[in-house]
C-alpha atoms as an extended CHARMM CRD file, in Angstrom:
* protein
*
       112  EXT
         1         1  UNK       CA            -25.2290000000        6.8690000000      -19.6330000000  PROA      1               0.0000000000
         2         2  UNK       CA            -22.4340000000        7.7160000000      -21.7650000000  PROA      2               0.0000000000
         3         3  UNK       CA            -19.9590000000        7.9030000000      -18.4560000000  PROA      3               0.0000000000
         4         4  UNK       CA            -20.0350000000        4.0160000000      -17.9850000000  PROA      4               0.0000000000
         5         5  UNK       CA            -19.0550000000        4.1740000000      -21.8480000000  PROA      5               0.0000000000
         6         6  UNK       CA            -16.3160000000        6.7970000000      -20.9430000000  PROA      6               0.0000000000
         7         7  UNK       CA            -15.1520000000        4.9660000000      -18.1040000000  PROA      7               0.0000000000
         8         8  UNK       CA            -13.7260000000        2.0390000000      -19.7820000000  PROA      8               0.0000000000
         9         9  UNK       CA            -10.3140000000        2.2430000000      -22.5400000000  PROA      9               0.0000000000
        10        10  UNK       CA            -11.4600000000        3.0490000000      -25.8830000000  PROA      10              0.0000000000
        11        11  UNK       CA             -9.8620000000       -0.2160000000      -26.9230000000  PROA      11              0.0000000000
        12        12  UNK       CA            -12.0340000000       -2.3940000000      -24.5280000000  PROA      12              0.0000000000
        13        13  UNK       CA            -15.2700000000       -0.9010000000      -25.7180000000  PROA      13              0.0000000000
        14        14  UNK       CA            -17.6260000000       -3.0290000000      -27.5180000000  PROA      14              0.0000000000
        15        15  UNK       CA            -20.5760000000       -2.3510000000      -30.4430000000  PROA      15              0.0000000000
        16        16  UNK       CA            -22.8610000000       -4.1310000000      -27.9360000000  PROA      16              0.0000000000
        17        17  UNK       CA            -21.4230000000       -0.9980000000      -25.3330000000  PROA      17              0.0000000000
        18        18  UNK       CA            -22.1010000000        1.8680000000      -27.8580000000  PROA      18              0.0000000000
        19        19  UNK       CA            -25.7950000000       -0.1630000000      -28.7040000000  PROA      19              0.0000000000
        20        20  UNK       CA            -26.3890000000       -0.1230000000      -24.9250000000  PROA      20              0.0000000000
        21        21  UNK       CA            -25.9290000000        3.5800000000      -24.4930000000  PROA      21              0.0000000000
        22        22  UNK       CA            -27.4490000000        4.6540000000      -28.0490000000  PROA      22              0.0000000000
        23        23  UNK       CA            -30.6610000000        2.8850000000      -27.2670000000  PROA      23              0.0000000000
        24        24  UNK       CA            -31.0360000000        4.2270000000      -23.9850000000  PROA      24              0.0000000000
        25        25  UNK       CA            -30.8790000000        7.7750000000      -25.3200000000  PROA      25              0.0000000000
        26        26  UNK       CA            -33.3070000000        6.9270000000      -27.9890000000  PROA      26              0.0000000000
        27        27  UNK       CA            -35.8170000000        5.4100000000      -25.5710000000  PROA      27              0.0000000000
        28        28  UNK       CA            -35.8180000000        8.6860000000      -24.3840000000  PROA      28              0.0000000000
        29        29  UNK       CA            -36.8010000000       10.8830000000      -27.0860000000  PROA      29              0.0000000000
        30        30  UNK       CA            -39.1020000000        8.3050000000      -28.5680000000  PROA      30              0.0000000000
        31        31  UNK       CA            -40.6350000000        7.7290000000      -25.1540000000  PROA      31              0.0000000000
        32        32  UNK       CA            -40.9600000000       11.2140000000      -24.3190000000  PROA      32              0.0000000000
        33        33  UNK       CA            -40.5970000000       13.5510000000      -27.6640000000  PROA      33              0.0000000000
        34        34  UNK       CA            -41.2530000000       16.6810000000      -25.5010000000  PROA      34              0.0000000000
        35        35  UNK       CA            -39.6370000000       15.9820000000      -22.7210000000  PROA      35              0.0000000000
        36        36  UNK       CA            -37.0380000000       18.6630000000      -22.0010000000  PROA      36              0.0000000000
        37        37  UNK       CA            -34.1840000000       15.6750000000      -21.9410000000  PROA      37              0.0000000000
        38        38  UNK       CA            -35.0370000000       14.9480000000      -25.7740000000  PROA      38              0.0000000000
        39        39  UNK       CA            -33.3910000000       16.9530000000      -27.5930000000  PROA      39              0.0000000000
        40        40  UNK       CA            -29.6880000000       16.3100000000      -25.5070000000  PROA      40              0.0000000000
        41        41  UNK       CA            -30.5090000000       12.5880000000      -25.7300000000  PROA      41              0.0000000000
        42        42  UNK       CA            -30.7340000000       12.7680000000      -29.7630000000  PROA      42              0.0000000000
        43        43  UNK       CA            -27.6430000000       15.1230000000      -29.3630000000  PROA      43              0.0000000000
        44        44  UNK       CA            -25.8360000000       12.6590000000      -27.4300000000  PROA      44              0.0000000000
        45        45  UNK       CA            -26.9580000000        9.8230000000      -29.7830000000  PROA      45              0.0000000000
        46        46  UNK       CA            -25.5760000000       11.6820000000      -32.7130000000  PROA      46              0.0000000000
        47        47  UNK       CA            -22.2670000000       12.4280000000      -30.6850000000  PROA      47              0.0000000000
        48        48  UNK       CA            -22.1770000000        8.5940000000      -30.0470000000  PROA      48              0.0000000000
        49        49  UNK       CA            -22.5150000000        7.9220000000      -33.7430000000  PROA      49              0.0000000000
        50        50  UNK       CA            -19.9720000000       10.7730000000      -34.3790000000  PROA      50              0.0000000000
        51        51  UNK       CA            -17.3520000000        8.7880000000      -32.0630000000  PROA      51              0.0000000000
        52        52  UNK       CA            -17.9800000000        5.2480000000      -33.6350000000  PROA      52              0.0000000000
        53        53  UNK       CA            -17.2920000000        6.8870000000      -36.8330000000  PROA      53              0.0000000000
        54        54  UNK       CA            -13.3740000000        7.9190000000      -35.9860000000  PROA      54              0.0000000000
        55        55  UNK       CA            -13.4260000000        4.1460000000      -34.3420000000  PROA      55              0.0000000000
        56        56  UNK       CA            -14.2800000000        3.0080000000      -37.9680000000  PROA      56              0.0000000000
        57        57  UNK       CA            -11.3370000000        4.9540000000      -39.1860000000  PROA      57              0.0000000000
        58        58  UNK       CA             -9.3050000000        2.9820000000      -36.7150000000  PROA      58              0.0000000000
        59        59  UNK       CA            -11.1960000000       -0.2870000000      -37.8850000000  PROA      59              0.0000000000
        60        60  UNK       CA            -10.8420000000        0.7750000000      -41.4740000000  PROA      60              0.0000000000
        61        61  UNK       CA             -7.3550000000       -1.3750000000      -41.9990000000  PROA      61              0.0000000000
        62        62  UNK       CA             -8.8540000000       -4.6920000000      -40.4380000000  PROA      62              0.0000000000
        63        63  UNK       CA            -11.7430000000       -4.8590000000      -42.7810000000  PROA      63              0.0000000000
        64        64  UNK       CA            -11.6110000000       -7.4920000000      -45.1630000000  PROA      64              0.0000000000
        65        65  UNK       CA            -12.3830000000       -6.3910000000      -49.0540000000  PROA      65              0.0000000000
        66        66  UNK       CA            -16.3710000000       -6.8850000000      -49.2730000000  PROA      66              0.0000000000
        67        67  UNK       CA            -16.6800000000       -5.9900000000      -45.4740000000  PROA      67              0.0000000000
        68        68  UNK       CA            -20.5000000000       -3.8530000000      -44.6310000000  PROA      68              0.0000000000
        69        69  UNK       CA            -20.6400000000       -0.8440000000      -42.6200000000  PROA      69              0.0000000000
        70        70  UNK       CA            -24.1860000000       -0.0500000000      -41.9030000000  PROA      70              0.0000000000
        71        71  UNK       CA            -24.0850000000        3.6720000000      -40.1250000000  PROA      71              0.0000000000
        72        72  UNK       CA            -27.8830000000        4.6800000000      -38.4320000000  PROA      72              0.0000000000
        73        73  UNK       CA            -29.4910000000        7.5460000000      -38.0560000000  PROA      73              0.0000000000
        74        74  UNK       CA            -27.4380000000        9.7590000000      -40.6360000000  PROA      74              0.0000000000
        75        75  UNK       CA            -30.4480000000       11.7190000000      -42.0760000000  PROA      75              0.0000000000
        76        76  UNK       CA            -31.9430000000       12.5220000000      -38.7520000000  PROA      76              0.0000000000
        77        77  UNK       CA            -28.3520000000       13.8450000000      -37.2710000000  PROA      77              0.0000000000
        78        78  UNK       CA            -27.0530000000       15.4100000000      -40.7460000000  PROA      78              0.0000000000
        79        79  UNK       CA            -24.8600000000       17.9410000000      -38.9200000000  PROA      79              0.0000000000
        80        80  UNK       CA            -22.2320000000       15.2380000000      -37.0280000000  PROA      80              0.0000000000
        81        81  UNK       CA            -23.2430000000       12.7270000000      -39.1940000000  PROA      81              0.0000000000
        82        82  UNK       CA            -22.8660000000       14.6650000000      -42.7220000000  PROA      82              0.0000000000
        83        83  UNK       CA            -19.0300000000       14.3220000000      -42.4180000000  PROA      83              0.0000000000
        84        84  UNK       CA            -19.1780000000       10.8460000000      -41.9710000000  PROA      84              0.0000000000
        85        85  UNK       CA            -21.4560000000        9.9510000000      -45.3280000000  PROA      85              0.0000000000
        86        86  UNK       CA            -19.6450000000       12.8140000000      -47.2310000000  PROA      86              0.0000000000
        87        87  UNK       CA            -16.2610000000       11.0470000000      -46.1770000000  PROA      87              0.0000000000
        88        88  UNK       CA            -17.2440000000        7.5470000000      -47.1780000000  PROA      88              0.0000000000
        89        89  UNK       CA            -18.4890000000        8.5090000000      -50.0010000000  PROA      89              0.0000000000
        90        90  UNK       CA            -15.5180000000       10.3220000000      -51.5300000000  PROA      90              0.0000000000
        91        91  UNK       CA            -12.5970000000        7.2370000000      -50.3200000000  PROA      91              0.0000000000
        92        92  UNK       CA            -12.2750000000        5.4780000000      -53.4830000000  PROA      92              0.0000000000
        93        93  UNK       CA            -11.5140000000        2.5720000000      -51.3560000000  PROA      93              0.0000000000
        94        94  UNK       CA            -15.3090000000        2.3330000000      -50.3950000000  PROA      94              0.0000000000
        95        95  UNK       CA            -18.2780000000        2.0200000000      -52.0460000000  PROA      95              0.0000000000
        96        96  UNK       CA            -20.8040000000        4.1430000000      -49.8260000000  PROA      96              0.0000000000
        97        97  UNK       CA            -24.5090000000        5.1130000000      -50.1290000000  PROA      97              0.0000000000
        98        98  UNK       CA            -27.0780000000        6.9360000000      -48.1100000000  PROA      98              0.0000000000
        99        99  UNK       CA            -30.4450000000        5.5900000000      -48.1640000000  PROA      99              0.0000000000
       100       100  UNK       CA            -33.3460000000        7.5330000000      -47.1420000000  PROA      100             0.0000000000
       101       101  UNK       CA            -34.9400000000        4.6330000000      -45.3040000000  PROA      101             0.0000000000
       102       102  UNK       CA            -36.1820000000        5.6370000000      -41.4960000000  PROA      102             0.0000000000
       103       103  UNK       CA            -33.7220000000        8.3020000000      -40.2800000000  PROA      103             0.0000000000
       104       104  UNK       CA            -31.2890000000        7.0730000000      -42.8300000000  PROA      104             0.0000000000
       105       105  UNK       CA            -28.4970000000        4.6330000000      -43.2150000000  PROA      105             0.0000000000
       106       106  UNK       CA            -25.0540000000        4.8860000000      -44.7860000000  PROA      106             0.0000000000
       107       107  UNK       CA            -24.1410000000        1.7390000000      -46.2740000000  PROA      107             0.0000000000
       108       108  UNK       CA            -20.3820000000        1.0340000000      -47.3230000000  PROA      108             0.0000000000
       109       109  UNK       CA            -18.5300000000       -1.7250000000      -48.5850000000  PROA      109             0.0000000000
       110       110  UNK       CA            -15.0810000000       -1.8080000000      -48.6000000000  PROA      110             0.0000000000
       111       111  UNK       CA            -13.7570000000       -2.3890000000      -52.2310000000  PROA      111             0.0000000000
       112       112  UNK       CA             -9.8350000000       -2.9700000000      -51.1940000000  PROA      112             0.0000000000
């Protein structure tokens, strides 16, 4: 799944690419909880999330002042997705919570 992603330039890679390859790993593990490909597919979903985070960081300097993150899955994935919350949460340039809703969301705004 993720080799299609890997295939094309970083810079030519769409949300609607990384959506496409994140839900296909979750249908997966929600389809099939003990199937012995769940646990990689919720690995590879957090590693998915893991790499649009450092794409954020190369977003970060487009986003207009009020601009919404929304980051998924951060509670159920706390040790890729940790850094990413704990790192929001401590730019003073952001506004960023997590909220224990589902497998949890990280919600920033960008202040300036």
């Amino acid at each position: 799944m993720r080799e299609a992603l890997n295939g094309r330039p970083p810079t030519e890679r769409t949300r609607r690419d990384y959506q496409r390859v994140l839900n296909a790993y979750r249908s997966v593990y929600y389809g099939a909880p003990t199937s012995s490909k769940a646990d990689p597919s919720a690995v590879a979903v957090a590693e998915t999330l893991v790499e649009m985070g450092r794409r954020f960081e190369l977003a970060r300097e487009k986003l207009e002042p009020g601009a919404l993150v929304v980051a998924d899955n951060v509670l159920s994935h706390p040790d890729p997705l940790a850094r990413y919350s704990a790192s929001r949460q401590a730019d003073p340039t952001l506004v960023s919570v997590t909220v224990p809703l589902d497998r949890g969301l990280e919600l920033t705004v960008v202040l300036r």
